[in-house]
PDB file of N, H, CA, C and O in Angstrom:
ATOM      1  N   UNK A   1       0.816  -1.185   0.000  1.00  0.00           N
ATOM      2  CA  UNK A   1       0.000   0.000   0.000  1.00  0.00           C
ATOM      3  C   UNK A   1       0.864   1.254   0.000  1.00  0.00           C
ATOM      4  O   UNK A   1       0.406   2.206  -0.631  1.00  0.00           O
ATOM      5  N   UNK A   2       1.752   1.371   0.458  1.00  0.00           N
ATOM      6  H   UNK A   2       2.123   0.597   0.970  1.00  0.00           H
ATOM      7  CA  UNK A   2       2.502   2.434   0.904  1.00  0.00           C
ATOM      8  C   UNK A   2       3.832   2.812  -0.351  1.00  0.00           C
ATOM      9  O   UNK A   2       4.613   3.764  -0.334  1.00  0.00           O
ATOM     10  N   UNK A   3       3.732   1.787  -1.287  1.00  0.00           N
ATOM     11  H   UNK A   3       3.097   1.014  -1.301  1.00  0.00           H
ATOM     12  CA  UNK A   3       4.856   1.744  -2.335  1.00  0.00           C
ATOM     13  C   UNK A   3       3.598   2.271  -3.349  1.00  0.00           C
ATOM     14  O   UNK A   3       3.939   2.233  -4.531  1.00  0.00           O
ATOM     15  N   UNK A   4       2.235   2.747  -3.129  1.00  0.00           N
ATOM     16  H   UNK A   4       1.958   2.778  -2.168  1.00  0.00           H
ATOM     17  CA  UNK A   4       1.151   2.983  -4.104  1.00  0.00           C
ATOM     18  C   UNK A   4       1.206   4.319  -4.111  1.00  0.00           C
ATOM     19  O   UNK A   4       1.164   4.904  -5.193  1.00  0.00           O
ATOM     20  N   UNK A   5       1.314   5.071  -2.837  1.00  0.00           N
ATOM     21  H   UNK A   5       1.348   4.595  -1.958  1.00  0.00           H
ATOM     22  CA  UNK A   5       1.272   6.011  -2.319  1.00  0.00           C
ATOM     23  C   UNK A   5       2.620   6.968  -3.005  1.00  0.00           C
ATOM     24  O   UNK A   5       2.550   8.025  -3.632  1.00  0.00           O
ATOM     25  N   UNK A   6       3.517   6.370  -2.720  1.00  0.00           N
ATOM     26  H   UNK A   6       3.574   5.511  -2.211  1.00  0.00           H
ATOM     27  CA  UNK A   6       4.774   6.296  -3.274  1.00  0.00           C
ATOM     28  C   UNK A   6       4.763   7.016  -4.880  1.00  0.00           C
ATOM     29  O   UNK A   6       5.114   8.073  -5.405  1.00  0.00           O
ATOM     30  N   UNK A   7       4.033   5.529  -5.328  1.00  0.00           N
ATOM     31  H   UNK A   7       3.748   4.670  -4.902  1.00  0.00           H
ATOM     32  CA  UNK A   7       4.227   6.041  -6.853  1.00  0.00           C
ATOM     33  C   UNK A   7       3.182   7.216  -7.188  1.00  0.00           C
ATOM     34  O   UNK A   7       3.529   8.001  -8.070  1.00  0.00           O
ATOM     35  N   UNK A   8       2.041   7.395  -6.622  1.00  0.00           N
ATOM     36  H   UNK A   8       1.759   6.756  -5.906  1.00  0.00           H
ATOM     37  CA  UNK A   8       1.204   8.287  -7.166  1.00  0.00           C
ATOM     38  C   UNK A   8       1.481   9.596  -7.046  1.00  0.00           C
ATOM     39  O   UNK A   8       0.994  10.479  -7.752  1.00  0.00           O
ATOM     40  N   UNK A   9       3.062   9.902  -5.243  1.00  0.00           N
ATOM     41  H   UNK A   9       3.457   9.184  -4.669  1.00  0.00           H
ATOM     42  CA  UNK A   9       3.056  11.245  -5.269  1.00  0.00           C
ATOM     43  C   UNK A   9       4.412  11.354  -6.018  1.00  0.00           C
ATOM     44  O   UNK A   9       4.826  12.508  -6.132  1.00  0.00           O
ATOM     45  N   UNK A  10       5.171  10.386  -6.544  1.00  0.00           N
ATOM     46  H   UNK A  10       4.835   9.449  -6.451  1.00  0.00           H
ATOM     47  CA  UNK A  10       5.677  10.251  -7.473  1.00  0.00           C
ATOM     48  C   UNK A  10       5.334  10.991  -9.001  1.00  0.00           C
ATOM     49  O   UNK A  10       5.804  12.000  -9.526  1.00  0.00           O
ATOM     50  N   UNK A  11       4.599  10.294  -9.322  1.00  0.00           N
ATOM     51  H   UNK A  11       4.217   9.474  -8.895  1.00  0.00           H
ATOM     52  CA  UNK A  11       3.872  10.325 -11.007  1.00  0.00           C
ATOM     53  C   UNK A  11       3.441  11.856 -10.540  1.00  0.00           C
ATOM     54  O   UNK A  11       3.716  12.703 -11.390  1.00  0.00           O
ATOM     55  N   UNK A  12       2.688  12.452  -9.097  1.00  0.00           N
ATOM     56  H   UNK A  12       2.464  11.763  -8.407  1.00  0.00           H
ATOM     57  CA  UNK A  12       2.411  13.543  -9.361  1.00  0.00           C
ATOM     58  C   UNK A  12       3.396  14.356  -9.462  1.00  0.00           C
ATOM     59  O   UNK A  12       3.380  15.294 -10.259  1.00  0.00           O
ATOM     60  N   UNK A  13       4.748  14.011  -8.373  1.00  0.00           N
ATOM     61  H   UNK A  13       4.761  13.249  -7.726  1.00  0.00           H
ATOM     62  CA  UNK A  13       5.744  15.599  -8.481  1.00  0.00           C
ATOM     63  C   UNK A  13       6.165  15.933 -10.350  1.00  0.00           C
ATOM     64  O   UNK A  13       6.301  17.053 -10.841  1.00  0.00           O
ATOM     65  N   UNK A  14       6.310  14.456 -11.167  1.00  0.00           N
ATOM     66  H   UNK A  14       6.200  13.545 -10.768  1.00  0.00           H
ATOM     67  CA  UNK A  14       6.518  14.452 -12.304  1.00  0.00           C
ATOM     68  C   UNK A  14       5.789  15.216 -12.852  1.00  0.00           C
ATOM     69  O   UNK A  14       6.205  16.232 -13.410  1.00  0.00           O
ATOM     70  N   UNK A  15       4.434  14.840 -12.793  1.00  0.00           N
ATOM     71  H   UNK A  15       4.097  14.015 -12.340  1.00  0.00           H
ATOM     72  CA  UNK A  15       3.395  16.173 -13.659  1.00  0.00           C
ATOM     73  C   UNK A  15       3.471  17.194 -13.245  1.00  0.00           C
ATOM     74  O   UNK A  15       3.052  18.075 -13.996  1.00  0.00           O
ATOM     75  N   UNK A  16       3.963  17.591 -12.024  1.00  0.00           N
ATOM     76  H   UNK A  16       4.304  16.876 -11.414  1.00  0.00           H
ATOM     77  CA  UNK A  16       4.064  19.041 -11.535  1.00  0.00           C
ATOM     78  C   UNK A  16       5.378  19.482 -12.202  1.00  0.00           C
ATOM     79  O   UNK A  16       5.279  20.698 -12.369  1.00  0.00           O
ATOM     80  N   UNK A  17       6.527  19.056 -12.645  1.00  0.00           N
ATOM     81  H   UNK A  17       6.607  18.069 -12.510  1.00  0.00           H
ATOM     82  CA  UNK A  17       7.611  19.463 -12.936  1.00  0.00           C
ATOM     83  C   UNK A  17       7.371  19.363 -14.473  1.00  0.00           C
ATOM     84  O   UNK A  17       8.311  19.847 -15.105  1.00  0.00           O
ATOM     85  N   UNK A  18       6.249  18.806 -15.332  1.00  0.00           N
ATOM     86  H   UNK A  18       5.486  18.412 -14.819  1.00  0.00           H
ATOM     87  CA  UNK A  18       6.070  19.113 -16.338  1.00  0.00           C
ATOM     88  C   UNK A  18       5.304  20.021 -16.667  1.00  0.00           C
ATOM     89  O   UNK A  18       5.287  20.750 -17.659  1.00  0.00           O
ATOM     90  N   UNK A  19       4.740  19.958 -15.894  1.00  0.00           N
ATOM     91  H   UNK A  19       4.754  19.366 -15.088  1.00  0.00           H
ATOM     92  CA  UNK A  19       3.490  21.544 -15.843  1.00  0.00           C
ATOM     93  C   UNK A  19       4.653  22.832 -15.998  1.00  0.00           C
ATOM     94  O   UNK A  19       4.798  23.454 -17.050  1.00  0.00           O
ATOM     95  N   UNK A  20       5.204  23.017 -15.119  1.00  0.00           N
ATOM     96  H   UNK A  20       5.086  22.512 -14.265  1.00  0.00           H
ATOM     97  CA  UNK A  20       6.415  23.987 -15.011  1.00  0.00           C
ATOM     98  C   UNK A  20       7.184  24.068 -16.393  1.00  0.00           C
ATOM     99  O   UNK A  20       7.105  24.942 -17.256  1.00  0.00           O
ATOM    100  N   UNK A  21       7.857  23.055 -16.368  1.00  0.00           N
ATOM    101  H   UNK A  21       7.921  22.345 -15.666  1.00  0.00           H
ATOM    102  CA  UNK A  21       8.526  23.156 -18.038  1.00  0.00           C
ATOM    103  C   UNK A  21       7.471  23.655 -18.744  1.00  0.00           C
ATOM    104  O   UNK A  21       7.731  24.761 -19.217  1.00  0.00           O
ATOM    105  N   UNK A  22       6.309  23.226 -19.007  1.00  0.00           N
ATOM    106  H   UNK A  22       6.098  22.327 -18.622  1.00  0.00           H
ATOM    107  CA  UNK A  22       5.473  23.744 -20.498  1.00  0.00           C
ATOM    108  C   UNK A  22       5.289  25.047 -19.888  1.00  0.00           C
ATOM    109  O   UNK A  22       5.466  25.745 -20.887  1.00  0.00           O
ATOM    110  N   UNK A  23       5.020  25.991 -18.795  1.00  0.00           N
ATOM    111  H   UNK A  23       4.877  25.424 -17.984  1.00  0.00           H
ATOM    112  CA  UNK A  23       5.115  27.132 -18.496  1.00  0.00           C
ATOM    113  C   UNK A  23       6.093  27.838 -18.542  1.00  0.00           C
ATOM    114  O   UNK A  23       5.980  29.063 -18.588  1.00  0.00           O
ATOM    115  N   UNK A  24       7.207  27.253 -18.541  1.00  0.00           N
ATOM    116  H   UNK A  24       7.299  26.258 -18.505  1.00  0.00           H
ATOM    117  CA  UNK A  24       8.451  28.226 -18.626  1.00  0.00           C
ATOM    118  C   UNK A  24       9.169  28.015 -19.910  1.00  0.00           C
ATOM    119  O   UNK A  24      10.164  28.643 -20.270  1.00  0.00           O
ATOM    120  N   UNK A  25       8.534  27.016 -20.601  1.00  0.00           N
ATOM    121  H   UNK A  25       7.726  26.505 -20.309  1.00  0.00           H
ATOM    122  CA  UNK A  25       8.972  26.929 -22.230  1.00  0.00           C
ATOM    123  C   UNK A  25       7.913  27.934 -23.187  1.00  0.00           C
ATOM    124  O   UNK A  25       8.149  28.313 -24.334  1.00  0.00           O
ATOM    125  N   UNK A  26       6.959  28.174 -22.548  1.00  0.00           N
ATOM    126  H   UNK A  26       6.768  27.866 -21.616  1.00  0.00           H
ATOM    127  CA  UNK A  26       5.942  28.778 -22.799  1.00  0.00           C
ATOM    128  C   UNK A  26       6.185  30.407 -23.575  1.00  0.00           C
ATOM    129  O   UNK A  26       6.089  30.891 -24.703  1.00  0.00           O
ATOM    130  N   UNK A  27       6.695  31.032 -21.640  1.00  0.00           N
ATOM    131  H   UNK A  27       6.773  30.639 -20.724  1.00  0.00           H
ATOM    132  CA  UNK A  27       7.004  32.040 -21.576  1.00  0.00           C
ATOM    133  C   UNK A  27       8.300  32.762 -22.295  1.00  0.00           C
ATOM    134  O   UNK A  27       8.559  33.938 -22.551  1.00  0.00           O
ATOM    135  N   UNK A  28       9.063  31.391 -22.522  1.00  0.00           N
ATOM    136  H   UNK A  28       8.852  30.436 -22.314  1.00  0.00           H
ATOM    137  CA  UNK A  28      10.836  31.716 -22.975  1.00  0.00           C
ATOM    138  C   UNK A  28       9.824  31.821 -24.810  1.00  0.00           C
ATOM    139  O   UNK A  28      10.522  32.467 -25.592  1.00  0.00           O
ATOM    140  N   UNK A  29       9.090  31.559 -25.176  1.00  0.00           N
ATOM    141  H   UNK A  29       8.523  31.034 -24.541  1.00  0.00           H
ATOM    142  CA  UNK A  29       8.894  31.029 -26.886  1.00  0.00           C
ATOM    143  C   UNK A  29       8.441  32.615 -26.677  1.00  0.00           C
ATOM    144  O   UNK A  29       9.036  33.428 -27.385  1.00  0.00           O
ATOM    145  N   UNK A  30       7.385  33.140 -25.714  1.00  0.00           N
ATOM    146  H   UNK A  30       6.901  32.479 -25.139  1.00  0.00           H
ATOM    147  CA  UNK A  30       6.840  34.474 -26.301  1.00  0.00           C
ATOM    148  C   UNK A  30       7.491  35.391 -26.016  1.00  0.00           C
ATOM    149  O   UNK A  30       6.945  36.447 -26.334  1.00  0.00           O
ATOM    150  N   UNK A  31       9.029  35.570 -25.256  1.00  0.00           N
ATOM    151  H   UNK A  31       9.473  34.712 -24.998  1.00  0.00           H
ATOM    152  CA  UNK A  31       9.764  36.528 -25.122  1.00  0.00           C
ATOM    153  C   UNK A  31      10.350  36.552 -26.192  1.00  0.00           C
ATOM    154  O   UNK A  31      10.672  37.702 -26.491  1.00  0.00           O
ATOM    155  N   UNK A  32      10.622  35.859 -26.864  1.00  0.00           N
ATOM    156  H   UNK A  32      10.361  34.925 -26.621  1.00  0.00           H
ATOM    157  CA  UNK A  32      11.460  35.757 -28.022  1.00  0.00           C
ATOM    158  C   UNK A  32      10.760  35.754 -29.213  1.00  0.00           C
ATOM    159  O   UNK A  32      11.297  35.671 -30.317  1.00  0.00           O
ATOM    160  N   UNK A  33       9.416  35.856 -28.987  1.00  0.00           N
ATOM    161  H   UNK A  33       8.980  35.924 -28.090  1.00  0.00           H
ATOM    162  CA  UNK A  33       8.655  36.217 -30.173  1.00  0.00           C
ATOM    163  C   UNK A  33       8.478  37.525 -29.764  1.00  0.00           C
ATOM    164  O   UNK A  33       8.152  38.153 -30.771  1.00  0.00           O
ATOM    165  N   UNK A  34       8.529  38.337 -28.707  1.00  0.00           N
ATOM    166  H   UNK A  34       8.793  37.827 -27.888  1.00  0.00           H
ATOM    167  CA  UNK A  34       8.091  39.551 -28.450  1.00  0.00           C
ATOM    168  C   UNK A  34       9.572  40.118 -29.307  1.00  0.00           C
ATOM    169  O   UNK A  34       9.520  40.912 -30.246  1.00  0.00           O
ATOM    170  N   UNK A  35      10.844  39.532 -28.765  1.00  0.00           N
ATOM    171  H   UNK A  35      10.886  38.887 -28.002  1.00  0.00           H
ATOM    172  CA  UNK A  35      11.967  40.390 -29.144  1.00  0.00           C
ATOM    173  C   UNK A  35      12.402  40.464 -30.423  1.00  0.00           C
ATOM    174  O   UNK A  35      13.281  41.225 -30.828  1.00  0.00           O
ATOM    175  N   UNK A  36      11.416  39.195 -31.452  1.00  0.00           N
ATOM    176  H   UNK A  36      10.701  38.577 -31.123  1.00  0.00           H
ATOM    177  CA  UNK A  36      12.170  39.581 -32.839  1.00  0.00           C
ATOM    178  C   UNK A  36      11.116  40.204 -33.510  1.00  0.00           C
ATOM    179  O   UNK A  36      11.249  40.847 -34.550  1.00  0.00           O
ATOM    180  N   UNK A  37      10.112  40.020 -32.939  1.00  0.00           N
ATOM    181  H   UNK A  37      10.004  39.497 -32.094  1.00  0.00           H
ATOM    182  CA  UNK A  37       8.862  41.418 -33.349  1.00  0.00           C
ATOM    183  C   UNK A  37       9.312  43.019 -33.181  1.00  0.00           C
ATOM    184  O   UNK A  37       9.088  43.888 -34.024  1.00  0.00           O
ATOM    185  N   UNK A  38       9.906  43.190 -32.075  1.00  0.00           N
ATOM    186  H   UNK A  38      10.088  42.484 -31.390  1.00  0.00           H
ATOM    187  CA  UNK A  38      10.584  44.535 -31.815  1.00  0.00           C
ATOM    188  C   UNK A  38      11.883  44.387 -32.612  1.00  0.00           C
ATOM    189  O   UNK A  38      12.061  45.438 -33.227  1.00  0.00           O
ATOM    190  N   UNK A  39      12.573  43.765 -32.780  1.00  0.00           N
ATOM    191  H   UNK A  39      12.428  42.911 -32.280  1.00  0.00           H
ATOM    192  CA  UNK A  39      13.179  43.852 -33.618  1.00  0.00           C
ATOM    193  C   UNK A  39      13.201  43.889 -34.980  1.00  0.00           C
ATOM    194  O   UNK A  39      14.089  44.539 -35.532  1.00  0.00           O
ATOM    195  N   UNK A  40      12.463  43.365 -35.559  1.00  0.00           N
ATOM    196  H   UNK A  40      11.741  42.837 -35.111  1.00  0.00           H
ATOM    197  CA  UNK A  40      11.594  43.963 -36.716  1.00  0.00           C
ATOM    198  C   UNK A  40      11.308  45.341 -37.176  1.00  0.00           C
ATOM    199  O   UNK A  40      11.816  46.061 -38.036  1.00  0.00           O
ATOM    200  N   UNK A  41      10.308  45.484 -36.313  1.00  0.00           N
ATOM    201  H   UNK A  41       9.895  44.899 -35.615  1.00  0.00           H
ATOM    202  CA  UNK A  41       9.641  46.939 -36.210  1.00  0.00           C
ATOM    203  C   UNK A  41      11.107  48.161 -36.372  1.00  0.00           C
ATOM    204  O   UNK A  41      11.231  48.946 -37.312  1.00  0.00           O
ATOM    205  N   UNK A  42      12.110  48.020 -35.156  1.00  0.00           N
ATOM    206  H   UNK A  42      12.009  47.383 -34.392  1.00  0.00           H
ATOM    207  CA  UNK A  42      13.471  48.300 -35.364  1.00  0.00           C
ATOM    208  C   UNK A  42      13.578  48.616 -36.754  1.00  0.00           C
ATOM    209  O   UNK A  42      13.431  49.689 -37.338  1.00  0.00           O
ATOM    210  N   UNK A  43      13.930  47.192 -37.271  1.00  0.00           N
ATOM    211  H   UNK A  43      14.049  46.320 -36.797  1.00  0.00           H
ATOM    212  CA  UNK A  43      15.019  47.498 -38.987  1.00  0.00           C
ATOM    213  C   UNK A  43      13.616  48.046 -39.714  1.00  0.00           C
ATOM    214  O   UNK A  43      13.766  48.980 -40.501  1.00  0.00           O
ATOM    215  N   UNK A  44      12.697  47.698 -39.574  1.00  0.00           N
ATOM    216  H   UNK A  44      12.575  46.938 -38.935  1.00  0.00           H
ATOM    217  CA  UNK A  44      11.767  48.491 -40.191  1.00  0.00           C
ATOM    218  C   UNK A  44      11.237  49.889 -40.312  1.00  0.00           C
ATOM    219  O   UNK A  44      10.524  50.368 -41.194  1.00  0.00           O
ATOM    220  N   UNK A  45      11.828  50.535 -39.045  1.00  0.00           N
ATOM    221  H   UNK A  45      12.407  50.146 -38.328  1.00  0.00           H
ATOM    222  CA  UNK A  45      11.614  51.903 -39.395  1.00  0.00           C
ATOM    223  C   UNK A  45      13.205  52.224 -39.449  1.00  0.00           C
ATOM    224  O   UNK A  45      13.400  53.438 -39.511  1.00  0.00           O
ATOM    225  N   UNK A  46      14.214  51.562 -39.443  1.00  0.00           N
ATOM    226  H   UNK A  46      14.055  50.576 -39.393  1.00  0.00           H
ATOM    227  CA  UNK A  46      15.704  52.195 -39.760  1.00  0.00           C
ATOM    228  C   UNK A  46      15.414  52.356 -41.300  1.00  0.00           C
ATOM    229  O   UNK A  46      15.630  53.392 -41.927  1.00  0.00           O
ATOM    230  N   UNK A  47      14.828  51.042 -41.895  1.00  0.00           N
ATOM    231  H   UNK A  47      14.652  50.199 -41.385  1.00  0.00           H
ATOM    232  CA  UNK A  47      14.515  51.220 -43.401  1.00  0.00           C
ATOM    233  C   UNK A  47      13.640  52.177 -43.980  1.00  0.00           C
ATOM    234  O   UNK A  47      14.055  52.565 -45.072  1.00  0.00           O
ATOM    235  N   UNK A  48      12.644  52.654 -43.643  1.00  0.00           N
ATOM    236  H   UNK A  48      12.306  52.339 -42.756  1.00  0.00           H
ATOM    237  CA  UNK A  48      11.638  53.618 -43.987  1.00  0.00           C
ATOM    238  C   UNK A  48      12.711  54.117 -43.880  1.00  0.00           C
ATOM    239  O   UNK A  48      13.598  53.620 -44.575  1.00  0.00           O
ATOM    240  N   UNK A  49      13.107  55.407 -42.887  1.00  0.00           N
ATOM    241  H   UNK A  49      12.387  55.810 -42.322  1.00  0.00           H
ATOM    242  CA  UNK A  49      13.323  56.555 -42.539  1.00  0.00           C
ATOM    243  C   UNK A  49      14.897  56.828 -43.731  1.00  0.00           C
ATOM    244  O   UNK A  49      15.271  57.879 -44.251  1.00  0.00           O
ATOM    245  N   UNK A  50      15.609  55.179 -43.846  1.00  0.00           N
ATOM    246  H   UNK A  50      15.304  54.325 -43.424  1.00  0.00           H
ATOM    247  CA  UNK A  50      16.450  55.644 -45.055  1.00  0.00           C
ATOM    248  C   UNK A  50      16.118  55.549 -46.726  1.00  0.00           C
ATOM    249  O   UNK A  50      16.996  55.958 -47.486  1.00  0.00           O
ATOM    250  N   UNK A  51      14.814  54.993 -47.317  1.00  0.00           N
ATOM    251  H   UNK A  51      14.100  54.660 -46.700  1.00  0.00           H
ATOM    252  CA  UNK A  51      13.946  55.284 -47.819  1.00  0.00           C
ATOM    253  C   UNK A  51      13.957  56.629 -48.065  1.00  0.00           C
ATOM    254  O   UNK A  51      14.562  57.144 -49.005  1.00  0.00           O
ATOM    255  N   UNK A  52      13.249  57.266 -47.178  1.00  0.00           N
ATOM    256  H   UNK A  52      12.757  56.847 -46.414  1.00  0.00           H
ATOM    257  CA  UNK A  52      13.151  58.185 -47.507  1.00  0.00           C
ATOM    258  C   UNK A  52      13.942  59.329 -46.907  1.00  0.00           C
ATOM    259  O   UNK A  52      13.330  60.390 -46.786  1.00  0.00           O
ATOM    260  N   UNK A  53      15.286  59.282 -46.486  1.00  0.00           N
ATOM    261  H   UNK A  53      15.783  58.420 -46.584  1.00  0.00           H
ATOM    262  CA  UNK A  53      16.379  59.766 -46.783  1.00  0.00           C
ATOM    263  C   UNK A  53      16.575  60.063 -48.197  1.00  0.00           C
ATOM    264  O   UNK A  53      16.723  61.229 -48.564  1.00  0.00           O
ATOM    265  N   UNK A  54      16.588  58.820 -49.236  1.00  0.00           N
ATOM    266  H   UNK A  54      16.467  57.873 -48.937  1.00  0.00           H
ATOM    267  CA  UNK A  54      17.039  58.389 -50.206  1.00  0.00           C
ATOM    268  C   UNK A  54      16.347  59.276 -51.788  1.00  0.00           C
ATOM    269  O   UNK A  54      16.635  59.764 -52.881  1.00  0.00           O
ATOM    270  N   UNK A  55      15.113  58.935 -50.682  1.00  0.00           N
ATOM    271  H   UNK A  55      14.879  58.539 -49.794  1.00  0.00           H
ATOM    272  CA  UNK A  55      14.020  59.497 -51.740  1.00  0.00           C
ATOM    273  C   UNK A  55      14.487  60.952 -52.225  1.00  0.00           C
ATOM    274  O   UNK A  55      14.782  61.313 -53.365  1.00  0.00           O
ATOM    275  N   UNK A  56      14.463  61.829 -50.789  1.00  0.00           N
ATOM    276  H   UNK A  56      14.223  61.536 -49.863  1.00  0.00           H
ATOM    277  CA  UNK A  56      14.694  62.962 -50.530  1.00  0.00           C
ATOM    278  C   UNK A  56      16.149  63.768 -51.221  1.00  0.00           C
ATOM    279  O   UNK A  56      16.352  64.961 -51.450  1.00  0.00           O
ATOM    280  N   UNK A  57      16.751  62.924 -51.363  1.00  0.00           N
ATOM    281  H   UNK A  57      16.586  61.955 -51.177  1.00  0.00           H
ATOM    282  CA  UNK A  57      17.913  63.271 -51.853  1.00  0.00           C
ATOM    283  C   UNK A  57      18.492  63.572 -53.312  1.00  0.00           C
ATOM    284  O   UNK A  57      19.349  64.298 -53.818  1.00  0.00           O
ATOM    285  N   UNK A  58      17.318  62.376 -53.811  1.00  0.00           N
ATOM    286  H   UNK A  58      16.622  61.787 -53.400  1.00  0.00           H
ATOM    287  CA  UNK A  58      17.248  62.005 -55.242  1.00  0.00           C
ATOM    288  C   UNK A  58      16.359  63.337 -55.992  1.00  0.00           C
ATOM    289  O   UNK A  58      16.657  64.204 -56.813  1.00  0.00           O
ATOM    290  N   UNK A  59      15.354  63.043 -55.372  1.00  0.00           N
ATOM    291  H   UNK A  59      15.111  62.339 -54.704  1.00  0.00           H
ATOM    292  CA  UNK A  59      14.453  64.561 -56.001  1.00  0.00           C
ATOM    293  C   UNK A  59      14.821  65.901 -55.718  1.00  0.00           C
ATOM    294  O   UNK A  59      15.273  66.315 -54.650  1.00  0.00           O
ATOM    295  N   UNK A  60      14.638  66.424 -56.553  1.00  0.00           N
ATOM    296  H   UNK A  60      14.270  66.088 -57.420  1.00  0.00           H
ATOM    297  CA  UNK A  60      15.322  68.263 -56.694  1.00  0.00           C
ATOM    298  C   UNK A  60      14.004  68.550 -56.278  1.00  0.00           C
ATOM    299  O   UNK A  60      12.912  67.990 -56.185  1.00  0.00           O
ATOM    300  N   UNK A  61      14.474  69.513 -56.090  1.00  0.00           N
ATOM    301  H   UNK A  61      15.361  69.968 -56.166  1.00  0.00           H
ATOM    302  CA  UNK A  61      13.060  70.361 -55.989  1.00  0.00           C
ATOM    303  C   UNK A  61      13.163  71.516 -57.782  1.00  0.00           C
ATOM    304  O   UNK A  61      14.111  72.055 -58.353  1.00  0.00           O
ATOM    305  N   UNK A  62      11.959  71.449 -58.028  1.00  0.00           N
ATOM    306  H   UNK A  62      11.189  71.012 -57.564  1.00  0.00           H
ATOM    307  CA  UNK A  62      11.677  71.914 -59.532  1.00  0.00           C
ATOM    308  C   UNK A  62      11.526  73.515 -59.323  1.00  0.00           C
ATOM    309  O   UNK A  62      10.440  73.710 -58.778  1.00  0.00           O
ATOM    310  N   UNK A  63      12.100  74.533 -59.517  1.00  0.00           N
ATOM    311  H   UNK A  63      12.982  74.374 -59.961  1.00  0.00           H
ATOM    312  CA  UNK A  63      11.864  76.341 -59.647  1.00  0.00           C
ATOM    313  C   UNK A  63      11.252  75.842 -60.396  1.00  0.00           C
ATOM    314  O   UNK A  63      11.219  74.875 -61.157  1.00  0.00           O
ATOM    315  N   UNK A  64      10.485  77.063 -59.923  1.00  0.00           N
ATOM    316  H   UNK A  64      10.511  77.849 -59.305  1.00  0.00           H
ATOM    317  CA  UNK A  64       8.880  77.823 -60.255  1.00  0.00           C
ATOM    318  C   UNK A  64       8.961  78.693 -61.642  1.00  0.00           C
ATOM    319  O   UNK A  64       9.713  79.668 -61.634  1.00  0.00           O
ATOM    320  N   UNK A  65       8.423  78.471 -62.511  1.00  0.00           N
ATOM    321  H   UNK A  65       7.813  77.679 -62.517  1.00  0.00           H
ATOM    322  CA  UNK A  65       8.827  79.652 -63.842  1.00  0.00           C
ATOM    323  C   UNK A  65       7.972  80.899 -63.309  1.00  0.00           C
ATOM    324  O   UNK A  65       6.863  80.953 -62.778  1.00  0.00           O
ATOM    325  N   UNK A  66       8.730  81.694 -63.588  1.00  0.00           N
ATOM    326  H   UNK A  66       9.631  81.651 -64.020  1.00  0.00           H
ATOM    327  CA  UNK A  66       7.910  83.333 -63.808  1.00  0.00           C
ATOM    328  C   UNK A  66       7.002  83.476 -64.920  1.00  0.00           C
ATOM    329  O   UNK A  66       7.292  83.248 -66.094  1.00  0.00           O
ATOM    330  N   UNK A  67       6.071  83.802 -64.554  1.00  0.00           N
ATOM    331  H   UNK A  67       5.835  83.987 -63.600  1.00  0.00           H
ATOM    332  CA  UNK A  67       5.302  84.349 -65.853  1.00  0.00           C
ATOM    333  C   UNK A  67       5.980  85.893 -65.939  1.00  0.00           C
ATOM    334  O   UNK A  67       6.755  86.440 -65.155  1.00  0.00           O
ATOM    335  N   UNK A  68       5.402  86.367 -67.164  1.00  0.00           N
ATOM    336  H   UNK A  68       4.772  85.923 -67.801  1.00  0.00           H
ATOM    337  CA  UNK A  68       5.765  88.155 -67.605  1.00  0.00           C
ATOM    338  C   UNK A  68       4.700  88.335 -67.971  1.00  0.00           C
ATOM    339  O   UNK A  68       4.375  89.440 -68.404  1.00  0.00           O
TER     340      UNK A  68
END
């Protein structure tokens, strides 16, 4: 009886220490989806903003003709 007891708080600390892993594998997957999302966003506006650096540089600006 007591080797039953055994195994069941056994089998439970196991599910408790797997519970934990899938929670802390959990949390590690969405930090690291949070950080290459921000990182993204990052090269994504480094790129716009040299875009249109680029843009800006390329186009003249056109004088205005005078009429008479």
């Amino acid at each position: 009886m007591s080797t039953m007891k055994t195994n069941s708080h056994a089998a439970a600390a196991l599910k408790a220490d797997r519970e934990r892993d899938k929670i802390e594998a959990m949390r590690d997957y969405e930090a690291e989806m949070l950080a290459r999302q921000a990182n993204m966003m990052r090269l994504r506006a480094l790129r716009l903003a040299k875009e249109k650096r680029d843009a800006q540089a390329t186009t003249t600006p056109r004088q205005a003709k005078k009429n008479q």
